[in-house]
MDAnalysis code that builds the backbone (N, CA, C; Angstrom):
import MDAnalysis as mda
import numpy as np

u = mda.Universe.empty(303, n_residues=101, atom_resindex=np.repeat(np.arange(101), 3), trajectory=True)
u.add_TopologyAttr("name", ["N", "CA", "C"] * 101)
u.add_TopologyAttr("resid", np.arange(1, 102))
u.add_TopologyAttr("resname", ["UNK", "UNK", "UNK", "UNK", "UNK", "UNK", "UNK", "UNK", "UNK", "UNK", "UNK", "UNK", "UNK", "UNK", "UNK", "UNK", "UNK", "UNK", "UNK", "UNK", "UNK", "UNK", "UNK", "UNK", "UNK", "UNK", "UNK", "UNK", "UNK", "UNK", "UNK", "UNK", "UNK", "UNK", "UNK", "UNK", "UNK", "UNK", "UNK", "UNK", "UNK", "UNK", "UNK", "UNK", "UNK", "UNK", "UNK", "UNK", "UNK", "UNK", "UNK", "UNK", "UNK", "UNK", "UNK", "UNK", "UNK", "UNK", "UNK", "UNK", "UNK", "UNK", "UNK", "UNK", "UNK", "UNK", "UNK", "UNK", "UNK", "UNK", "UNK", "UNK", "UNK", "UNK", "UNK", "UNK", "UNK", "UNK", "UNK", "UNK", "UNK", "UNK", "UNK", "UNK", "UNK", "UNK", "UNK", "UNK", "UNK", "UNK", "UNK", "UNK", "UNK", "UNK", "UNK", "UNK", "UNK", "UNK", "UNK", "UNK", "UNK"])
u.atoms.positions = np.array([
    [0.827, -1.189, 0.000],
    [0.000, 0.000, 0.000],
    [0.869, 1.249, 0.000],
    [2.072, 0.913, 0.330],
    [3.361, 2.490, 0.826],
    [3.933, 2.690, -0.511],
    [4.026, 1.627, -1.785],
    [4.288, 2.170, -3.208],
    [3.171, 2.388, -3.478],
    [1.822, 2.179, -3.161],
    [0.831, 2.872, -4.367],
    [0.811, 4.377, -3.754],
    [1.379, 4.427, -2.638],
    [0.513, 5.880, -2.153],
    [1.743, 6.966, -3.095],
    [2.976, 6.122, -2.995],
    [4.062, 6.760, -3.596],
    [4.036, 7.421, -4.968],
    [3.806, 6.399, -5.997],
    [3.311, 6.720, -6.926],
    [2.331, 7.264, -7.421],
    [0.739, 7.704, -6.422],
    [0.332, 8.378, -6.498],
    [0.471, 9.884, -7.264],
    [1.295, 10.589, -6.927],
    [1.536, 11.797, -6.608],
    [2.227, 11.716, -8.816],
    [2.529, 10.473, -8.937],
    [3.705, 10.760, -10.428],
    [2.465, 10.666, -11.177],
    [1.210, 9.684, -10.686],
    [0.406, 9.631, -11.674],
    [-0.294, 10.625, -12.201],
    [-0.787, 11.246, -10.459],
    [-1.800, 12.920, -10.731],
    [-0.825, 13.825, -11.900],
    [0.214, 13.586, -11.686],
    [1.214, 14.702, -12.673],
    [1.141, 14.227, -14.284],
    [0.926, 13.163, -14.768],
    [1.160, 12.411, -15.986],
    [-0.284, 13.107, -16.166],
    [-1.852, 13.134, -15.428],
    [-3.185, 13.196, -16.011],
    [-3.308, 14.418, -15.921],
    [-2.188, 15.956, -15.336],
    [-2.650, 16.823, -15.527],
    [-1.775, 17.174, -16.381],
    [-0.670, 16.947, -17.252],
    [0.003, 17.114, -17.914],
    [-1.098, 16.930, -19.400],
    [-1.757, 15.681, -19.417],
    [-2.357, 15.145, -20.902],
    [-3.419, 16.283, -21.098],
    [-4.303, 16.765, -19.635],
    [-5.276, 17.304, -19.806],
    [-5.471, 18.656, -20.287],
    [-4.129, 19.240, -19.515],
    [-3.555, 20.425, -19.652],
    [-2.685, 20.772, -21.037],
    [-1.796, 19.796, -21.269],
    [-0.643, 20.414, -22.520],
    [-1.142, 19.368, -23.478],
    [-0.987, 17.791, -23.544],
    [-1.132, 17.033, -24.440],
    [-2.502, 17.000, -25.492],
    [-3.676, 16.616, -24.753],
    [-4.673, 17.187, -24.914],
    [-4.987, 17.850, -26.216],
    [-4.805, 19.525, -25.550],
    [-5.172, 20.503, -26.262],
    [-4.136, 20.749, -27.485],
    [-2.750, 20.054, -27.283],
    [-1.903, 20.578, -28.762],
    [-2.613, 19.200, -29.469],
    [-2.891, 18.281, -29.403],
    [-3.238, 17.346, -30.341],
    [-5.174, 18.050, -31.059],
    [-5.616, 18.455, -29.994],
    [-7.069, 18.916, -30.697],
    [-6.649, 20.056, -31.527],
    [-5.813, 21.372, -31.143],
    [-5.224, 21.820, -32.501],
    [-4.727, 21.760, -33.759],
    [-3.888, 20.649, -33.322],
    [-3.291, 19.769, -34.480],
    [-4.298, 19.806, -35.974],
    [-5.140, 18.560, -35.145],
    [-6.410, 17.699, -35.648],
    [-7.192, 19.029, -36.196],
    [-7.728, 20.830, -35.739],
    [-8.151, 21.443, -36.481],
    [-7.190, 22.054, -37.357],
    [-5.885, 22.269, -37.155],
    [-5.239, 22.726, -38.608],
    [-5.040, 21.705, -39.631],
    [-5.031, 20.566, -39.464],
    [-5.576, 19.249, -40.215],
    [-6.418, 19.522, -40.985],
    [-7.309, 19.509, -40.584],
    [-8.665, 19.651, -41.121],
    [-8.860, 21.079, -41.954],
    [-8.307, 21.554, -41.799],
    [-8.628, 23.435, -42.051],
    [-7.710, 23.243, -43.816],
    [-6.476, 22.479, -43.708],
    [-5.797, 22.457, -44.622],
    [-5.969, 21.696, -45.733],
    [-6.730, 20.754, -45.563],
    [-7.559, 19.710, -46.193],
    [-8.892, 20.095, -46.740],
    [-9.513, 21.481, -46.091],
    [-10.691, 22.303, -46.467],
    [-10.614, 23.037, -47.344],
    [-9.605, 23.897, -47.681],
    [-9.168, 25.036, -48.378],
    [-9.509, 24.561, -49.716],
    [-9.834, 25.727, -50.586],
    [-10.474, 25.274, -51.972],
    [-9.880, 26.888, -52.612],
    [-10.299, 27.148, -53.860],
    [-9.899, 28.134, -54.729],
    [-10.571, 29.114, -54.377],
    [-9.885, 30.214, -53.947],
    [-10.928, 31.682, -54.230],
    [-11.357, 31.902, -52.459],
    [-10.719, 31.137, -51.581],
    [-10.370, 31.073, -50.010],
    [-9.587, 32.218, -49.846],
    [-9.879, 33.763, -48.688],
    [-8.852, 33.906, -48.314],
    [-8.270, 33.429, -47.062],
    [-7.132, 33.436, -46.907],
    [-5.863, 33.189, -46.205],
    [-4.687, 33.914, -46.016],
    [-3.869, 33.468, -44.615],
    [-2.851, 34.244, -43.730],
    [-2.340, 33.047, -43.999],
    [-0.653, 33.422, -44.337],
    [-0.018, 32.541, -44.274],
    [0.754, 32.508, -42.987],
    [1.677, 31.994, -41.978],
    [2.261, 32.131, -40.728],
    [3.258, 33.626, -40.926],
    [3.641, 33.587, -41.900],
    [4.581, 35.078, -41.627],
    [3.651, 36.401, -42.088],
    [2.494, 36.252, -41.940],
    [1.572, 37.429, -41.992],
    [0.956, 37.707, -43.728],
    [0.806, 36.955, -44.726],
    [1.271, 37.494, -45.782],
    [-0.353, 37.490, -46.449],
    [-1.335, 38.154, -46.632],
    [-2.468, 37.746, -47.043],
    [-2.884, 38.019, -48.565],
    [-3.584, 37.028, -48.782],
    [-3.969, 36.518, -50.388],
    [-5.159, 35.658, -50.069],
    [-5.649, 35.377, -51.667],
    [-6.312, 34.791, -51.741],
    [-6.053, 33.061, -52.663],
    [-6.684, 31.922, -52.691],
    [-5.993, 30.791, -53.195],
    [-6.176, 30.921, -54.686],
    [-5.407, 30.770, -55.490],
    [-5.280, 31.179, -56.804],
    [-5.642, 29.915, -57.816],
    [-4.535, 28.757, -57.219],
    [-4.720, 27.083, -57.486],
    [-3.900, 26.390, -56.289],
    [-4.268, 25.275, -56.612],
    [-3.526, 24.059, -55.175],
    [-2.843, 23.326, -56.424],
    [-1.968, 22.684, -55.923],
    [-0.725, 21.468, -56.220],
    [-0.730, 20.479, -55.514],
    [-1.333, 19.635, -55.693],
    [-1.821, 18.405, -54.717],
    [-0.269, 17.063, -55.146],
    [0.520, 17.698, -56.172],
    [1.882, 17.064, -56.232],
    [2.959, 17.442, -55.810],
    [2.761, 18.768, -55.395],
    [3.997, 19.070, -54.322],
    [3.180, 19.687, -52.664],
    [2.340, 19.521, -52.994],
    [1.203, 19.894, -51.630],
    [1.534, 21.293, -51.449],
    [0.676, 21.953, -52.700],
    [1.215, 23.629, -52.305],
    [0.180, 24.272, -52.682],
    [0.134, 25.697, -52.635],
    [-1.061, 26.259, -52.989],
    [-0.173, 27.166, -53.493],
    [-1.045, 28.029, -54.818],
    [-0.611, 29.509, -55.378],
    [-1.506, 30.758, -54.585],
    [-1.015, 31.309, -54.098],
    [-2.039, 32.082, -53.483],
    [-1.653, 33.311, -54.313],
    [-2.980, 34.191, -54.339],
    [-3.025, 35.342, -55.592],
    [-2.662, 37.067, -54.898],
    [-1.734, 37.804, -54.605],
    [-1.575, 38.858, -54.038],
    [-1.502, 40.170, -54.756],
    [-1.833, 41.240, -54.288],
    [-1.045, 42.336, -54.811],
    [0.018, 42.695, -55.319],
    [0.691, 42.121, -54.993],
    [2.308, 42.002, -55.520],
    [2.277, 40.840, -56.613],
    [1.265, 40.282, -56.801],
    [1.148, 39.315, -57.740],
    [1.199, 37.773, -56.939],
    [1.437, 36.631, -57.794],
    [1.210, 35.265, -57.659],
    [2.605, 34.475, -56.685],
    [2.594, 33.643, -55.670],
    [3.356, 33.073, -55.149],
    [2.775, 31.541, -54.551],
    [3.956, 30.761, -54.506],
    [4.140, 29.269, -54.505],
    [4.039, 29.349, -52.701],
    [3.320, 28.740, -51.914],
    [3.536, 28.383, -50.568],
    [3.280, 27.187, -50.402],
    [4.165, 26.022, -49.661],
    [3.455, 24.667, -48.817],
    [1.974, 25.105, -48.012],
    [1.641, 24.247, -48.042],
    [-0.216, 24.528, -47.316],
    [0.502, 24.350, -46.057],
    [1.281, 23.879, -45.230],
    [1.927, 24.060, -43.970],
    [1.956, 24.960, -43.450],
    [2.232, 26.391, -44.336],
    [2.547, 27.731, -44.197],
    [1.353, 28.356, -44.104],
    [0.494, 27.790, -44.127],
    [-1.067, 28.873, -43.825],
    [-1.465, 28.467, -42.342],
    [-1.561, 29.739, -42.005],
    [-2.058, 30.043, -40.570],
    [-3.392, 29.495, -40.084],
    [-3.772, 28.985, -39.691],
    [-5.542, 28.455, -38.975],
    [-5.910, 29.945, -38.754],
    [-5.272, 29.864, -37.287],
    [-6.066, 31.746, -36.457],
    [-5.998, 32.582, -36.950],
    [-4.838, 32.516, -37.850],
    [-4.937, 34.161, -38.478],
    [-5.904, 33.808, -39.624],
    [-6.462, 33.244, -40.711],
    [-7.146, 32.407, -41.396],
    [-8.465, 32.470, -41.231],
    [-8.528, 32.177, -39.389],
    [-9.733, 32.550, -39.119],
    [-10.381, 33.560, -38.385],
    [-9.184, 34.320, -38.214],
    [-9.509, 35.616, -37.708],
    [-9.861, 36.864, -38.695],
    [-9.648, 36.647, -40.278],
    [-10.023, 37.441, -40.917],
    [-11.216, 37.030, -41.979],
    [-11.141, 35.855, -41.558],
    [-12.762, 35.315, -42.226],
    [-13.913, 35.172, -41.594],
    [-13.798, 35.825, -40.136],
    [-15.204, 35.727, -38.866],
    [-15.861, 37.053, -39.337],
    [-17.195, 36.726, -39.180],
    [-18.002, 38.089, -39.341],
    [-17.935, 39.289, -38.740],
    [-17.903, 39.944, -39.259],
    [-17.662, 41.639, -38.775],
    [-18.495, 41.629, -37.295],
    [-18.324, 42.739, -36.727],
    [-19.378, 43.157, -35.696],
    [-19.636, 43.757, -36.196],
    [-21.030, 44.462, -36.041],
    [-21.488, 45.678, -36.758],
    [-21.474, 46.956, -35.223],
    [-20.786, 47.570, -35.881],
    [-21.170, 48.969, -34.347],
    [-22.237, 49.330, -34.524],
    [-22.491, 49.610, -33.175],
    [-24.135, 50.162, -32.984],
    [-23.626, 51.716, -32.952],
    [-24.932, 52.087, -33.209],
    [-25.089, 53.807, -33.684],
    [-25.170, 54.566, -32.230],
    [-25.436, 53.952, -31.142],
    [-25.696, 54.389, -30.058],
    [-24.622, 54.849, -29.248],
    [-23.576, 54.185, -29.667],
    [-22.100, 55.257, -28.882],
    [-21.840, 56.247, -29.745],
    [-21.412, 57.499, -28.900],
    [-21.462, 59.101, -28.449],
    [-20.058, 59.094, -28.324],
])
């Protein structure tokens, strides 16, 4: 009973570790997974170093996308597109209310 109580204490640490860190980077994972596997033509998108466009064509033989910019056309891995930023500029506006003075 004097090793289970011992080990106690390593186990609580292993289940708040999964719940806390493991967990949640694998459910991220699993949505930028999914997010990258979604993307279709005429999507906009943030790539991780800030760079925004829209998808021009995909390359499903080198797993890349052309995304279409102001500066014109560029080659990125779909790796390189951001989820949050991705989906931080594709969430619906708020609309302000007329009532603030």
């Amino acid at each position: 009973m004097d090793q289970l109580g011992s080990l106690l204490p390593l186990v609580l640490l292993f289940v708040v570790l999964y719940f806390f860190m493991i967990r949640p980077q694998m459910k991220k994972q699993k949505q930028e997974k999914n997010f990258i596997n979604a993307i279709k033509r005429g999507d906009k998108v943030v790539t991780k170093s800030g760079l925004h466009g829209k998808i021009a064509d995909m390359s499903e033989k080198l797993d890349a996308v052309i995304i279409e910019t102001g500066a014109g056309k560029m080659t990125f891995d779909k790796s390189s597109l951001s989820y949050e930023l991705t989906q931080k500029i594709n969430a619906p506006k708020k609309e302000e209310s007329s009532d603030k003075k």
